[in-house]
C-alpha positions as CSV (number, residue, x, y, z in Angstrom):
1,X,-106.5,225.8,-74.5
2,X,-103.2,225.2,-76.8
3,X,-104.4,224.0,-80.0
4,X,-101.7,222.5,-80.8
5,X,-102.1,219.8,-78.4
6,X,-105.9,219.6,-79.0
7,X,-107.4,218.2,-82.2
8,X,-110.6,217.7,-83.8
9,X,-111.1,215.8,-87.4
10,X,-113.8,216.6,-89.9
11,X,-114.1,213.6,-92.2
12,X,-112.3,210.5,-91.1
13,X,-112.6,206.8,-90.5
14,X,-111.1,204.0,-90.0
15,X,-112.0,201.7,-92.7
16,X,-110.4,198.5,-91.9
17,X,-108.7,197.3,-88.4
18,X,-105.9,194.3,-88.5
19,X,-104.0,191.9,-86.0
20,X,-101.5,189.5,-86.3
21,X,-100.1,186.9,-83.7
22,X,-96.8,185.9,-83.4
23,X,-96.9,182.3,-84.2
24,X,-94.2,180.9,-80.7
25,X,-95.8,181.2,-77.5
26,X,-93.2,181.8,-74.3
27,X,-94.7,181.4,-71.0
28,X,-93.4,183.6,-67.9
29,X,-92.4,180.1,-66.6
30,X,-90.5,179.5,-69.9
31,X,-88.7,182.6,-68.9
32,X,-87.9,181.9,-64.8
33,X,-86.2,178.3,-66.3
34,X,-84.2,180.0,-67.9
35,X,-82.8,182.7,-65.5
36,X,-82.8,180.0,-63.1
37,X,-78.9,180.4,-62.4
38,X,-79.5,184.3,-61.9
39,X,-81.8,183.5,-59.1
40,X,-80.0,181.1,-57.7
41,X,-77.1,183.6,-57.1
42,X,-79.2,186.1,-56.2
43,X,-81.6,184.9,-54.1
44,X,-84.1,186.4,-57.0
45,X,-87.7,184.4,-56.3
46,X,-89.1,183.5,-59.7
47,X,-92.4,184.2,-60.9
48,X,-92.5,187.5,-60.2
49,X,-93.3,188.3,-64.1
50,X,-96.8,186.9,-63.7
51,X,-97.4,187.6,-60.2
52,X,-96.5,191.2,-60.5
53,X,-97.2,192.1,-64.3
54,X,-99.9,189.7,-64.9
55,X,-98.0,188.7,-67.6
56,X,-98.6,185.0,-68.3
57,X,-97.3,184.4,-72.1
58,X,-95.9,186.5,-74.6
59,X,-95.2,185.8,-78.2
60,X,-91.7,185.5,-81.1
61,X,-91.6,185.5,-84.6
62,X,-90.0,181.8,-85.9
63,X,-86.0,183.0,-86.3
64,X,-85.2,184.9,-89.2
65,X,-89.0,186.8,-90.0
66,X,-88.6,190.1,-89.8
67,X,-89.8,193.7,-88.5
68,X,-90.8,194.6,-91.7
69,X,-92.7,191.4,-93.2
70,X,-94.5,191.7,-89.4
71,X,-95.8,195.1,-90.5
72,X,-96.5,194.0,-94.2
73,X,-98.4,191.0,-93.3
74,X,-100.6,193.4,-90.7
75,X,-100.9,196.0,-93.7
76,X,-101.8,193.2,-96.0
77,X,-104.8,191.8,-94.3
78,X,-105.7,195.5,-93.3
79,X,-106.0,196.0,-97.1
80,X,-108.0,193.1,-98.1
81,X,-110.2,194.0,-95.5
82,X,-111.0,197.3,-96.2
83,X,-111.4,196.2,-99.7
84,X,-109.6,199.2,-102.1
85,X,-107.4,199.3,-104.6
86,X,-103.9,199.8,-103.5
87,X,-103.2,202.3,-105.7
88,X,-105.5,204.6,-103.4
89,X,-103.3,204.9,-100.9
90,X,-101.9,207.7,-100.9
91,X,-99.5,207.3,-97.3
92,X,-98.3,204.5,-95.2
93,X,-96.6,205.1,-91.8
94,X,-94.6,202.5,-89.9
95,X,-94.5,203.3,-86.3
96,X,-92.7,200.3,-84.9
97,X,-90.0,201.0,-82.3
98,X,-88.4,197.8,-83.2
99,X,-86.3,197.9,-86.4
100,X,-83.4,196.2,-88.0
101,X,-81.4,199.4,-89.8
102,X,-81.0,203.4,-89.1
103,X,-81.9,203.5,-92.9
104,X,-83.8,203.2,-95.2
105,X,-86.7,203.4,-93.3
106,X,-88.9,200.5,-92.8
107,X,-91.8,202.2,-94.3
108,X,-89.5,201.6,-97.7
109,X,-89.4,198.0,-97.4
110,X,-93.3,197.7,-96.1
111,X,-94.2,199.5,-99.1
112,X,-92.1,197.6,-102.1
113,X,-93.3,194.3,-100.1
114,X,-97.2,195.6,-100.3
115,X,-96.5,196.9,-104.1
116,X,-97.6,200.2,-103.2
117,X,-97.6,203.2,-105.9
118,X,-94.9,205.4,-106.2
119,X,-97.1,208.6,-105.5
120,X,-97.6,206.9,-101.9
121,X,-95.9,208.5,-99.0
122,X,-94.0,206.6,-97.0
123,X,-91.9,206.8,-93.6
124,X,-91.5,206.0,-90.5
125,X,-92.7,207.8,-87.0
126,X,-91.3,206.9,-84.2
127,X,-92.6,207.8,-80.9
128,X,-91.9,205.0,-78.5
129,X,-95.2,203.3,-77.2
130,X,-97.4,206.0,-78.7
131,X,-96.1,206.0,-82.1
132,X,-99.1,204.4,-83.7
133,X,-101.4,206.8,-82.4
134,X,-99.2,209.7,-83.8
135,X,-99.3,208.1,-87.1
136,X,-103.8,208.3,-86.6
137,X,-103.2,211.7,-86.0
138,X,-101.0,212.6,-89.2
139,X,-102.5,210.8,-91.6
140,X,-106.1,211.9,-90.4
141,X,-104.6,215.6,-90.7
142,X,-103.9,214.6,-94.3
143,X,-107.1,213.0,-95.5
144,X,-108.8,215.9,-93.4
145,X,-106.7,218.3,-95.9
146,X,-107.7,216.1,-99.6
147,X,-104.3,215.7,-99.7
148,X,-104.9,211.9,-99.6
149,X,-107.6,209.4,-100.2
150,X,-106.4,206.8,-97.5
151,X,-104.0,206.1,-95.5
152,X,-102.3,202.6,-94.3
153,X,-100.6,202.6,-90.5
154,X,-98.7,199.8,-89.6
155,X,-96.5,198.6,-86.6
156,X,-94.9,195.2,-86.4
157,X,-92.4,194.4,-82.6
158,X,-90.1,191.3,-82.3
159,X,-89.0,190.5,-79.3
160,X,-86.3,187.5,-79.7
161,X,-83.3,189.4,-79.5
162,X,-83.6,191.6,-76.2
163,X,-85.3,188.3,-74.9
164,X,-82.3,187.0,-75.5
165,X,-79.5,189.6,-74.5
166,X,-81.2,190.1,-71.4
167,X,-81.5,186.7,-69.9
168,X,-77.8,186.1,-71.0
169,X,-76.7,188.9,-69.7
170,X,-78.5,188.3,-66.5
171,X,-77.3,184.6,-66.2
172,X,-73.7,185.9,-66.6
173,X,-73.4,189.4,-65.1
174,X,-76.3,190.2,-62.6
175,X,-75.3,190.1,-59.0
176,X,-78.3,191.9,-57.0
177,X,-82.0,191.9,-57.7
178,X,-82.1,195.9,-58.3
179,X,-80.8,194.3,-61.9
180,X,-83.8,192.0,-62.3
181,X,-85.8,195.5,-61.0
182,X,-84.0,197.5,-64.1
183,X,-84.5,194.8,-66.5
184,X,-88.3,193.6,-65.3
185,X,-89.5,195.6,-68.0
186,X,-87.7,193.7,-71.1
187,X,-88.8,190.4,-70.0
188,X,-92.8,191.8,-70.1
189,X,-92.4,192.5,-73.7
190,X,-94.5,190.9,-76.5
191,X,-94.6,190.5,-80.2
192,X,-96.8,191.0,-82.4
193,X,-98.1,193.1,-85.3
194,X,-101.3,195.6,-86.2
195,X,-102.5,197.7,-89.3
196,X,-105.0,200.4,-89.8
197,X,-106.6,201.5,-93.4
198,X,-107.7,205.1,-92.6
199,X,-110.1,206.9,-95.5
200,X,-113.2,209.4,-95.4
201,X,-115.9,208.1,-93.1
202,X,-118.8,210.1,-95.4
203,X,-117.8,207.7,-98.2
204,X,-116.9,204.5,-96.9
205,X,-120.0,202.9,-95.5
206,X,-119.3,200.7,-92.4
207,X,-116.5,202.8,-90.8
208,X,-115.8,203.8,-87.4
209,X,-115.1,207.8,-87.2
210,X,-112.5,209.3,-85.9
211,X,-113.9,212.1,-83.5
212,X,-110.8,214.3,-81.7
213,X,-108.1,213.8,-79.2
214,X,-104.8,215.4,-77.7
215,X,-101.5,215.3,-77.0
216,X,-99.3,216.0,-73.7
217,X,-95.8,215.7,-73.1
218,X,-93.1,216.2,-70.2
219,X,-89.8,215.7,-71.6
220,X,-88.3,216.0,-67.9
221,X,-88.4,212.2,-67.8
222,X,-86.4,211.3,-71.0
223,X,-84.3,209.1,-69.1
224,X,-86.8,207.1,-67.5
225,X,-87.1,204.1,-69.8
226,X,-83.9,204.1,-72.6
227,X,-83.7,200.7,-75.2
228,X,-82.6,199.5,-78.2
229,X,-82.7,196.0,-79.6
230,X,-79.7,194.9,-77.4
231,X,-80.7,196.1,-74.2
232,X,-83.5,198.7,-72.3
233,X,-82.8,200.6,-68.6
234,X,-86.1,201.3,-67.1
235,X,-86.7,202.7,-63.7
236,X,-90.2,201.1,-63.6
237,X,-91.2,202.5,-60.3
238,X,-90.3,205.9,-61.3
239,X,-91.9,205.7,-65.1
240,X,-95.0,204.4,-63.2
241,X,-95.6,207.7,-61.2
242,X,-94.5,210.5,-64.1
243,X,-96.8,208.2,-66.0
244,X,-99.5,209.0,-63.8
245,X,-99.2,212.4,-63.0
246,X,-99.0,213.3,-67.0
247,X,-101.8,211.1,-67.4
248,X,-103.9,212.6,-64.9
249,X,-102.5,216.0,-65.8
250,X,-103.3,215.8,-69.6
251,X,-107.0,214.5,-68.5
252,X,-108.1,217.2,-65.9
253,X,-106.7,219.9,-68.4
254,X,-109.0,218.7,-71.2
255,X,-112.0,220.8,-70.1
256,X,-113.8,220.5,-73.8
257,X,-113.6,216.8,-74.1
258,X,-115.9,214.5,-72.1
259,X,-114.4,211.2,-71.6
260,X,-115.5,209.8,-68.5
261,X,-118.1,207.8,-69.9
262,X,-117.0,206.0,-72.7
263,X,-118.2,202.2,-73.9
264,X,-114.7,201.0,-74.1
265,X,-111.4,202.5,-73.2
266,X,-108.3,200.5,-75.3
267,X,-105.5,201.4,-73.2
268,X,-101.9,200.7,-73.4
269,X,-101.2,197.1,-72.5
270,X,-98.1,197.1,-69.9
271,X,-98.8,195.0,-67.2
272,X,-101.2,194.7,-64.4
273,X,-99.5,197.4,-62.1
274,X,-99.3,199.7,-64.3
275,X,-103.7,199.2,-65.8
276,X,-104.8,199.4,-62.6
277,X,-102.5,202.3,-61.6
278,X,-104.2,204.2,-64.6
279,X,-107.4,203.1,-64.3
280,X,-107.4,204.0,-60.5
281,X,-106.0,207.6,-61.0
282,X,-108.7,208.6,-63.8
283,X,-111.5,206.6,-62.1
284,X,-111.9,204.3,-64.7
285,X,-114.2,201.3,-64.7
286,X,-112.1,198.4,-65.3
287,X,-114.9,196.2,-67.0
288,X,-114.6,198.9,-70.1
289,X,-110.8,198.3,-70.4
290,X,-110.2,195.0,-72.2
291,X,-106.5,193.4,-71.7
292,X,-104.0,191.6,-74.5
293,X,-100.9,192.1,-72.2
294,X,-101.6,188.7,-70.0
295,X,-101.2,186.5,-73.0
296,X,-99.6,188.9,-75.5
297,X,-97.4,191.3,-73.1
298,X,-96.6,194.5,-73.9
299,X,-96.3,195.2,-77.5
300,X,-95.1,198.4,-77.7
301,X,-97.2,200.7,-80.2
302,X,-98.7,198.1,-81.5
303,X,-100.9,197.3,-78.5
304,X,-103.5,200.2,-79.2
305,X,-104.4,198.8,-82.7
306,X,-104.2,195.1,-81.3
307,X,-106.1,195.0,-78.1
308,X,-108.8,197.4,-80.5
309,X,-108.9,194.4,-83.1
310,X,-108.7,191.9,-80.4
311,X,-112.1,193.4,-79.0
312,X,-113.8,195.4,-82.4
313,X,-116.1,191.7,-82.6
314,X,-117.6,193.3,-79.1
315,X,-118.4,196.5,-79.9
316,X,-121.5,198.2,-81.2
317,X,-122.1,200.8,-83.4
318,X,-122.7,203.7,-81.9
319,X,-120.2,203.4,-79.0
320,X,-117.9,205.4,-78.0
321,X,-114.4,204.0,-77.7
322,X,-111.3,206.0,-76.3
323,X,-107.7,204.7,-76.9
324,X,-105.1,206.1,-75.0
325,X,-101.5,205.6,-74.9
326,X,-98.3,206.2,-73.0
327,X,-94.5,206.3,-74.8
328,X,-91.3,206.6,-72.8
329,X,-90.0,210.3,-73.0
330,X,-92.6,211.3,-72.1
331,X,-95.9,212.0,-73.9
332,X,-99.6,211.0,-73.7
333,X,-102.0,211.3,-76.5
334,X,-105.7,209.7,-76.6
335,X,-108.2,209.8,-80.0
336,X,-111.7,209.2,-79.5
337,X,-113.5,206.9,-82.1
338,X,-117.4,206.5,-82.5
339,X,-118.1,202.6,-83.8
């Protein structure tokens, strides 16, 4: 067993959980109006997006809010819910893959908006899908370590402008329907936003421990699934198998954890191909997996944090809730939390 791919934390909670919808709703018929003129030349037949993906709506930010004020708005209700001070935290981590700069970070601008203290840490991790979870992971290292009191996570996605470039670009360039294959995956995206107030379970009555996960990675597929704000490549039938196999990989080489009987399993959210495809390979009953992406999409790292808040009113304490997530590269990485 590599320890540095299995971890177990001694003293840490999460103390408040937060969501925030983008205010616009865009239906996958929204969408097939508007490429109308690429499946006309194509021969294209619309509606795959909810046929296939289960993908029904997504959401956008009104024009001109940003990445950042996403993640502080998530980070702000986060705070008011877990009721402390500011001052107390002592790190906040921005995971979103969507961002307007190369620098600063937008950890820099969360934190002046939230009028955090200057002794608080502050960057950003990046990780693709599973960046949010990697940011659990550090921060519960730190509090673990008394190197912090608490910790603030936070992920806000925008999906406007890729919405945007890649129905344009389809209207006006794409000639076969292997481009609406390599672009299928922009047009399942969602926005959104999520925040998580981490601290010491033994002194914050009411939170939900953090128990242990791991981490897995094959890097072979880095070129699987490649974006940026203006455009994203993904071989979806491809990143659907490696997926998989890592998945399945990562969970039959974790002898010491037992996972196959959990009360809830927050996966995720991509589409419906790619749920059931993970649910089937690790035999996973799919009344225990709650879904956001048919009326949210995918929201990137975000989704972990939001599906958990969209379904923590459900939950008991006492269960046992897995979240698991897959980012483009690629790596796996699951934490266990007891409600």
């Amino acid at each position: 067993m590599n320890q540095n791919a299995h971890f177990t934390f001694n003293d840490v909670g999460v103390i408040s959980l937060s969501r925030i919808e983008a205010p616009e709703v865009v239906t996958s018929e929204e969408v097939d109006e508007r490429l109308a003129p690429f499946y006309e030349r194509t021969g294209n037949p619309a509606g795959l997006l909810e046929r296939l993906a289960g993908v029904a709506e997504r959401r956008q930010w009104e024009p001109g809010f940003s990445f950042a004020e996403a993640s502080a708005a998530a980070g702000r209700r986060a705070i008011d819910e877990a009721g402390i001070d500011p001052s107390r935290i002592g790190l906040i981590v921005d995971s979103s893959v969507c961002k307007a700069r190369l620098e600063p970070s937008t950890a820099v601008t969360v934190h002046h908006l939230l009028g955090l203290s200057s002794h608080c840490l502050n960057y950003d991790v990046g990780n693709a899908c599973l960046g949010f979870v990697n940011g659990m992971h550090l921060a519960g290292l730190m509090i673990d370590s008394g190197q912090i009191e608490y910790a603030l996570i936070v992920d806000g996605e925008g999906t406007r402008e890729i919405y945007n470039n890649t129905i344009n670009d389809l209207n006006e360039s794409g000639m076969h329907r292997d481009d609406f294959a390599e672009n299928f995956a922009s047009l399942t995206l969602g926005s959104g936003a999520a925040a998580m107030v981490l601290g010491r379970s033994s002194s914050n009555d009411g939170s939900h421990r953090l128990v242990k996960g791991y981490f897995r990675a094959d890097s072979s597929h880095h070129e699987l699934c490649v974006g940026s704000l203006e455009h994203m490549r993904t071989d979806a039938r491809a990143l659907l198998d490696a997926g998989c196999s890592l998945v399945k990989l990562s969970w039959d080489q974790s002898d010491f954890l037992d996972w196959e009987d959990m009360d809830r399993y927050i996966l995720h959210q991509v589409s419906r191909v790619h749920t059931s495809a993970v649910l089937d390979v690790l035999n996973i009953d799919s009344d225990r997996c709650p879904l956001t992406f048919p009326l949210y999409g995918n929201i990137g790292p975000a989704a972990i944090p939001f599906t958990l808040a969209h379904t923590a009113h459900s939950l008991r304490t006492g269960d046992r809730v897995l979240c698991m997530g897959i980012g483009s590269g690629l790596n796996t990485g699951v934490l266990e939390i007891h409600w």
